[in-house]
N, C-alpha and C positions, 0 to 999 in steps of 0.2 A: 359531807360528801361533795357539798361546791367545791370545798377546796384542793381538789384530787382532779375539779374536772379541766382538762386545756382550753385557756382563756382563745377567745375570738380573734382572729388578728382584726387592729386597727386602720381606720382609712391607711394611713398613713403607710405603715405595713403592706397593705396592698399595691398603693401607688407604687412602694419600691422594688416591689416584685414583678409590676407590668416592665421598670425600666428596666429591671435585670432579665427580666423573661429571655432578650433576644442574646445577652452576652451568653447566658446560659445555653442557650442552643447553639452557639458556634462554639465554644469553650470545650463543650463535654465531647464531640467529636473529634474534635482537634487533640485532645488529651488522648484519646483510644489510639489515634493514631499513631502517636508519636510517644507511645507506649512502649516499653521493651518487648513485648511481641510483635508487635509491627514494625519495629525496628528489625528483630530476627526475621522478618519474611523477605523489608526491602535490601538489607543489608548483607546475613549472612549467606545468602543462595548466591550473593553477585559476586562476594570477595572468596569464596571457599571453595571446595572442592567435594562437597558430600554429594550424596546421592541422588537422584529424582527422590525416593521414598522421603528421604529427610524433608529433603525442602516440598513437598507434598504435606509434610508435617507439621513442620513452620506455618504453610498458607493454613492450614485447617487449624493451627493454635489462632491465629492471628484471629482469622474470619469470627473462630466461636468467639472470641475476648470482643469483638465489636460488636456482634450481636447482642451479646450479654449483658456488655455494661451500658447501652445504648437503646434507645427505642429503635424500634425498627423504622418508623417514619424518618428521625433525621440521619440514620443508617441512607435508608432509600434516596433521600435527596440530597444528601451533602457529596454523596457518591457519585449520582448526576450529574448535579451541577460541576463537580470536576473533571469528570469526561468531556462535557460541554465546553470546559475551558481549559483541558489539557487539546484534546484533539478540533478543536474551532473556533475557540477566540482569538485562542493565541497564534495556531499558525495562521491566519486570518488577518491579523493585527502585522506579524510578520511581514507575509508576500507584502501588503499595504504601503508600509513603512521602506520595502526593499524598493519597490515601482517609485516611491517617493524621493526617495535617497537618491538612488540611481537610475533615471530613468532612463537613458542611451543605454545600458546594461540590461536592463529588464525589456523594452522593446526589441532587444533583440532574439529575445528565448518567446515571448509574444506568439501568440496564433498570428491575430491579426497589427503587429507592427507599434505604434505609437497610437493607434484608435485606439487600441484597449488597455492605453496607460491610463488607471483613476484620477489625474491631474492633466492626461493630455489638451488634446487641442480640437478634439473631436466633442459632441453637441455632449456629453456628458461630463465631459472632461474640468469643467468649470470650481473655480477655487473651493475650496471649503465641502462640494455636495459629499467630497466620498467620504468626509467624517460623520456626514450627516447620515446618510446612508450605511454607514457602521455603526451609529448608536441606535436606530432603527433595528437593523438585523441584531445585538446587541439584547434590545429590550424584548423582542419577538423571543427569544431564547429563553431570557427569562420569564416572557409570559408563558412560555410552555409549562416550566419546571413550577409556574405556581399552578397551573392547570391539574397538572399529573398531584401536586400540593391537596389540589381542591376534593379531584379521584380518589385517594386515598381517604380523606377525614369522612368523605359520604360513603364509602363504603364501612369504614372498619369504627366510626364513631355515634352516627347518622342511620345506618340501617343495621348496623352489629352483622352485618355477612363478614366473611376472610376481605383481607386486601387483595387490589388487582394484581398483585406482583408477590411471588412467593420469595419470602423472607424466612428463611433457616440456616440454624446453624450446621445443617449438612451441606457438603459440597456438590455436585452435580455431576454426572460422568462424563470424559470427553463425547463420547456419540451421543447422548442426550443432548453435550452445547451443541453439537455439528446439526444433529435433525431439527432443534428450536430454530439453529439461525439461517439453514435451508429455508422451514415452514416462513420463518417469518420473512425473508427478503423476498422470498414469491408471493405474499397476500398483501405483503407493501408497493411493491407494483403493481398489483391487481388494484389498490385503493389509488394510489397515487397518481394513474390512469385516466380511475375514473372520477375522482372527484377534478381533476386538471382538464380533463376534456365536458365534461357535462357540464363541474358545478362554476367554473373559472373563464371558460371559453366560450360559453353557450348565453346566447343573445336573450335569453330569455330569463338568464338569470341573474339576481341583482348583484352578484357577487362579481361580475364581468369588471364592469367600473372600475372596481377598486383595483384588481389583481391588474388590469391593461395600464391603470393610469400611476403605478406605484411601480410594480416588477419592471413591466416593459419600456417605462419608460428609460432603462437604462439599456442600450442597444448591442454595446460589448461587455462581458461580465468577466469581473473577480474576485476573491473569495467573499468578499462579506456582501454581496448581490446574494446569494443563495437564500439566505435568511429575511431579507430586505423586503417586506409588503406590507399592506394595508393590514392590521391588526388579526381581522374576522379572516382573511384569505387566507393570512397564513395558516390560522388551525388548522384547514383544508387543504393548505397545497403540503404541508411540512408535517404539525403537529400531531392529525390524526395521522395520517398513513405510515408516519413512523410509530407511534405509541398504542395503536388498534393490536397490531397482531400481536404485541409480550402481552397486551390484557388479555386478548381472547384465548390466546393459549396458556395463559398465566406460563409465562416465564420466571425463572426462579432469579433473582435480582445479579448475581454475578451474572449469567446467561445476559438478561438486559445490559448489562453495562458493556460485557463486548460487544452486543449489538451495535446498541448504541452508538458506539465508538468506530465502529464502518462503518455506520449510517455519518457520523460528524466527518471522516477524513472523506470519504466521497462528496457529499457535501464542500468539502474545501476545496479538494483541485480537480474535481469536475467544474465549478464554477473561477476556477485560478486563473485561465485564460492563458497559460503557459501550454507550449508546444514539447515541454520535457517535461515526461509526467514520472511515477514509481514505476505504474503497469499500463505499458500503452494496450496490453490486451484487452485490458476493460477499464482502467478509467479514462483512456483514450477515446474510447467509442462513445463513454458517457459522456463526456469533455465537448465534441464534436456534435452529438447531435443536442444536449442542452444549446449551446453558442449558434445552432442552428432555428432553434425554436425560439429566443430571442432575436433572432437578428429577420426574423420572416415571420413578426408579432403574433405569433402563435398558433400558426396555420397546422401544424404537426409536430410530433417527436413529443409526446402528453407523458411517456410514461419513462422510468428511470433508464433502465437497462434495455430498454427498444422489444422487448420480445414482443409486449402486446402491440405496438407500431407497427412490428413486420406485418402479426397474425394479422391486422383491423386493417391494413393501407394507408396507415398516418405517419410514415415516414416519410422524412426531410431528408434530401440527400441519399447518403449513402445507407442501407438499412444494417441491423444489425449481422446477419452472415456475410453482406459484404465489408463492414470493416472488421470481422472475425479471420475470414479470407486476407483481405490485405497486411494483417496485423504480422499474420503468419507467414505469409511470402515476406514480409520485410525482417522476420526474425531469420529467414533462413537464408536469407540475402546477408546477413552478417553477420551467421555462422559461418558460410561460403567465404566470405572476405577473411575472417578472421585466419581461417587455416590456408586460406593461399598466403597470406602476410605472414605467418611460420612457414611454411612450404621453400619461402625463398630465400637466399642467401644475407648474411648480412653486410649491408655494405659499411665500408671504413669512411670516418668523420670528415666531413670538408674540411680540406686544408690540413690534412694530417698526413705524411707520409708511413708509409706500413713498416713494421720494424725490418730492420735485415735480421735475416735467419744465419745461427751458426750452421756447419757441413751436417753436424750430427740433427738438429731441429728438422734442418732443410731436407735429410732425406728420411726423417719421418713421415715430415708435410707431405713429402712427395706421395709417400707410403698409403697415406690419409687423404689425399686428392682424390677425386671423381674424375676421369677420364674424359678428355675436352674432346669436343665435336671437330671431326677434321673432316676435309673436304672429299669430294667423291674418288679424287685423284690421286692424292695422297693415301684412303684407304686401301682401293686396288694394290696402287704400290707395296703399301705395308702388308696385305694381304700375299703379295706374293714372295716379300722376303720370307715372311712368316712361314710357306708353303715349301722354298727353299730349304729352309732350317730342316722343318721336320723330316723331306727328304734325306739331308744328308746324316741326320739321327737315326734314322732306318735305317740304311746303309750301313752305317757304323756299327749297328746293335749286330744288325745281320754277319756282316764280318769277324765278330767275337764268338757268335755263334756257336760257324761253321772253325772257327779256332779252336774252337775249347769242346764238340763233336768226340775227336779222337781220344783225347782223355776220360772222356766218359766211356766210349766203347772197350777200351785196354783197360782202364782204372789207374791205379798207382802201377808204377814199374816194381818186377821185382830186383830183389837183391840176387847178385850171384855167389853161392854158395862155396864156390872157388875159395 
C-alpha cells in the first residue's frame, strides 16, 4: 500500500514552489484576462453594434469565467491595484511629466502660476523632491492594497467569517451600484472629517507631527501630493475613510472598484492644481478648498466635499453653497455668451473681398435680406409714399367698382330677336 501512497515533496520542491508562488499569482490573472471572454467584453461591445442585453452578456460571461478560474483574493486585488493605477498613477505620473516637460505651458492653466509648478522656484519647487514625493505617495498606495491584502486573509483564512468584500459570480443591479456609492461617499466624508480634524489636526495627538511635517510641508499641490504622508497618517487621512464604508456595508467587488475609481480621479485633479478641471461643479469646489487647506496649514476645509465644513464652521474661503452658487452663475454666463455669438451675424474673413453676386443671386439675396434700420426721416418719408400708394389703390379699386355697378344691375344684354 506505500506504494499507491503520494511521496512528500522534497526541500527542494518546496524552495521552487516559494520561487514560483509569486509568478503564479500574476500569471493566472493575467491569463483570465486576456482570455477569449474578456477579450469578447473589451472588444466586441466597442467594435459592434449588438444590443445593451448582449453586451450585458459578454460582461456577465467574462465576470463568471474570472471568478471561476480565479480565487477570489487575487480577483479582489489585482483589480485594485489596476484601478489604482489606471485612474492615479498614471494620470499622476502624466500631469508630473507634462508641468516638467513644459512648464511655461502648464503655469499657465496653474491655479496659482509658476508656485505650483513641481520643479518651480517656489520653497518646494527644489530639484529632485517631487520624484521623491511620488514614490512616497506611490508606496502609500501600495501599502494600502497590502492593508486591504492583510483584511481579507484575517477575515476569510484566520477567523473563517465571509470576506469584507462580496465576491460573486452574480452582477449587481444598477440602483443597488447608485445607493452603495451614495451610502458610501456620505460615510467617507463623515470619516474623512473626522479622523482629518481630530486625529491629524489636533495638538493633542501624536499623529499631528507627522501628517504637518510630511503633507504640509508642501504649500502648493499636485496630483501625486494627495497620496504623499507619513506612512501611519495616511491610513487615516486616505486608507481608512476610503476602504471603512465597502467593508461596513460589504460592497460587492465591482461596486468597490467603481468606487474606488471616483475616489482615485478626485484624488487626482482635486490635488492637480490645474484651474481647467472635467467638472468645475464639484471637482472645482473640491480643488479650491483642498489648495486652501494647504496653503492656511490646516486651519479648515478637514472634509472632502465641504458639507460637513459648512454644517461645523470650518470653512476656508468660499463654503460649499457659495462655490455651488458661483459655479452656476458662471455656467449660465456661457450659455448666455454662447447663444448671443449665434445670435449674430457672420462676418467675412480679413482681407477677403465678398463675391459679386449674379442679377438672379442678387435678387434672391435681396429676397433673403432683413430689412436695414433707416433713419427717423427717411422712414416718415417712406411712410408716406407708402400712404400715397395705397390711396391711389383705393381710388382705382373704387372706380372699377362703380364701372362694373351697371352690369351687374341689367346683367348680360339681350339679343334682338329681329
Amino acid at each position: 500500500m506505500d506504494f499507491f501512497r503520494s511521496a512528500q515533496p522534497s526541500l527542494l520542491d518546496r524552495a521552487w514552489l516559494m520561487v514560483r508562488y509569486p509568478y503564479d499569482i500574476v500569471r493566472n490573472p493575467l491569463d483570465a484576462f486576456l482570455s477569449i471572454p474578456a477579450l469578447s467584453f473589451l472588444i466586441i461591445p466597442t467594435f459592434s453594434s449588438y444590443s445593451t442585453s448582449l453586451n450585458l452578456l459578454f460582461f456577465y460571461l467574462t465576470w463568471s469565467t474570472l471568478i471561476l478560474s480565479n480565487s477570489p483574493l487575487k480577483v479582489e486585488i489585482f483589480g485594485t491595484l489596476a484601478i489604482r493605477v489606471l485612474f492615479y498613477i498614471l494620470p499622476s505620473v502624466a500631469f508630473l511629466t507634462f508641468d516638467s516637460a513644459v512648464p511655461k505651458i502648464a503655469a499657465g492653466i496653474k491655479e496659482h502660476g509658476e508656485d505650483a509648478l513641481p520643479q518651480g522656484d517656489g520653497p518646494d519647487g527644489r530639484k529632485g523632491r517631487c520624484w521623491k514625493i511620488s514614490l512616497v505617495s506611490v508606496l502609500n498606495v501600495l501599502l494600502g492594497i497590502a492593508l486591504q491584502i492583510g483584511i481579507e486573509v484575517l477575515f476569510t483564512q484566520l477567523l473563517h467569517i465571509r470576506s469584507a468584500l462580496k465576491i460573486t459570480t452574480s452582477i449587481p443591479l444598477p440602483w443597488s451600484i447608485a445607493f452603495d456609492l451614495v451610502k458610501g461617499l456620505l460615510l467617507r466624508e463623515l470619516l474623512s472629517y473626522v479622523f482629518h480634524r481630530y486625529a491629524l489636526h489636533n495638538s493633542s495627538s501624536p499623529l499631528t507631527d507627522y501628517h504637518v511635517n510630511w503633507q504640509h510641508s508642501v504649500s502648493t499641490p499636485y496630483s501625486m501630493v494627495a497620496n504623499y504622508d507619513h506612512p501611519v497618517a495616511y491610513v487615516f487621512h486616505m486608507f481608512l475613510p476610503a476602504y471603512l464604508p465597502a467593508m461596513l456595508f460589504r460592497f460587492h467587488l465591482l461596486t468597490y472598484h467603481l468606487y474606488l475609481a471616483l475616489v482615485s480621479l478626485e484624488e487626482t485633479f482635486a490635488y492637480s492644481g490645474y484651474n481647467v478641471l472635467p467638472s468645475g461643479l464639484i471637482l472645482g469646489g473640491i480643488a479650491r478648498r483642498q489648495e486652501r487647506h494647504l496653503m492656511n496649514n490646516g486651519e479648515g476645509n478637514f472634509g472632502c466635499f465641504g458639507a460637513l465644513d459648512f454644517a461645523l464652521g470650518t470653512s476656508l474661503g468660499q463654503d460649499i453653497v457659495e462655490d455651488v452658487t458661483e459655479e452656476m452663475q458662471e455656467e449660465i454666463r456661457k450659455k448666455r455668451g454662447k447663444s448671443q455669438e449665434k445670435a449674430l451675424p457672420k462676418k467675412t474673413s480679413r482681407g477677403r473681398k465678398p463675391r459679386k453676386l449674379h442679377a438672379e443671386d442678387r435678387d434672391e439675396h435681396e429676397d433673403d435680406d432683413p430689412p436695414k434700420r433707416l433713419s427717423r426721416g427717411r422712414r416718415l418719408k417712406e411712410t408716406r409714399v407708402g400712404n400715397d400708394d395705397v390711396e391711389e389703390e383705393e381710388e382705382a379699386h373704387q372706380r372699377n367698382e362703380e364701372a362694373e355697378s351697371p352690369k351687374r344691375r341689367t346683367g348680360r344684354p339681350r339679343r334682338d330677336r329681329s
